[in-house]
C-alpha positions in Angstrom: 2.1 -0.1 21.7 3.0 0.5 18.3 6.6 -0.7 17.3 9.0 2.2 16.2 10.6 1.9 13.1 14.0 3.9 11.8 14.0 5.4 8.4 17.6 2.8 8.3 16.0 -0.2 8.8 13.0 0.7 6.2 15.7 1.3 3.7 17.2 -2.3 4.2 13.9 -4.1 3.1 14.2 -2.5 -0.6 13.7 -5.7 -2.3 10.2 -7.5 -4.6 10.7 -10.1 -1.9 11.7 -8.4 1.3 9.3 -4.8 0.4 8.5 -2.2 3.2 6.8 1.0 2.4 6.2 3.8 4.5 2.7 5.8 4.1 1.6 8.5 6.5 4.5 7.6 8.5 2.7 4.1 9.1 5.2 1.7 7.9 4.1 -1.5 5.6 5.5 -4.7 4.7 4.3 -5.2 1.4 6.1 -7.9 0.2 3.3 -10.6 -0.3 1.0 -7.9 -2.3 3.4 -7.3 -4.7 2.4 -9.6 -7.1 -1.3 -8.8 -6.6 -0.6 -4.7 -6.9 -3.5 -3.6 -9.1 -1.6 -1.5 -10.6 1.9 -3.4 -11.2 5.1 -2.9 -10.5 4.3 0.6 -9.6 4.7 -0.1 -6.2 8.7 -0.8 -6.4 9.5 2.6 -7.3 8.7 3.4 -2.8 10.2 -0.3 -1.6 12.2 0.5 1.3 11.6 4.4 1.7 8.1 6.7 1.2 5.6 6.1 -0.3 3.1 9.1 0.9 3.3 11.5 -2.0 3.0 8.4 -4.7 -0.1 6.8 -3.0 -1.7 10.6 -2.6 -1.1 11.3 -6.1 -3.0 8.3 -7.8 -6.1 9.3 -8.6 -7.5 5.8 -8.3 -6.4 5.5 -4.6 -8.4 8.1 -3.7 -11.9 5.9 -5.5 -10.8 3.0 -3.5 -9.7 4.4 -0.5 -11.6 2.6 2.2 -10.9 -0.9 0.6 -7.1 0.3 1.0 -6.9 1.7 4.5 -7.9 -1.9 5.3 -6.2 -3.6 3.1 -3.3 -2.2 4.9 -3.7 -3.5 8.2 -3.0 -6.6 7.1 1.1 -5.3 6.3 1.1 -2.8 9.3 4.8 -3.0 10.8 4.8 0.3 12.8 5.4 3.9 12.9 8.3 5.8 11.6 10.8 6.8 14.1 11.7 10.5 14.4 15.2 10.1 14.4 17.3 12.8 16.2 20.0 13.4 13.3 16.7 15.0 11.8 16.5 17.5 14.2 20.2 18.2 14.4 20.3 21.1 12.1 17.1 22.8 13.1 17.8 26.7 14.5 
């Protein structure tokens, strides 16, 4: 069973050395790829909230997209929680 993670708790691992992303709603620990990140630092500007629309929109993701859906395995954490203060204000 996949573990459940809070958009809270994603935000608390916002640093190089301590890095969680969220893509898809599939939440990564990216901390020890960092430094091998093809394309930089690039990767901080998501660390500790979503990455989705950032990894969509680069072009060379989309080339190398099979190598990357298993490369991230390897820093699968979870799933993103739905979190019920995000349904509060719904009609």
């Amino acid at each position: 069973m996949d573990r459940m993670v809070s958009l809270k708790e994603i935000q608390k691992h916002n640093k190089v050395d301590n890095a969680w992303i969220v893509i898809d709603g599939k939440v990564y620990n990216v901390s020890s790829y960092i430094a091998s990140h093809p394309g930089g630092d690039s990767i901080l500007k998501n660390v500790g909230g979503d990455a989705t629309e950032g990894f969509h929109n680069q072009p060379a993701h989309r080339v190398v997209k099979n190598h990357i859906a298993s490369l991230l395995q390897k820093f699968y954490v979870g799933l993103l929680a739905l979190e019920k203060e995000n349904f509060d204000n719904q009609p």
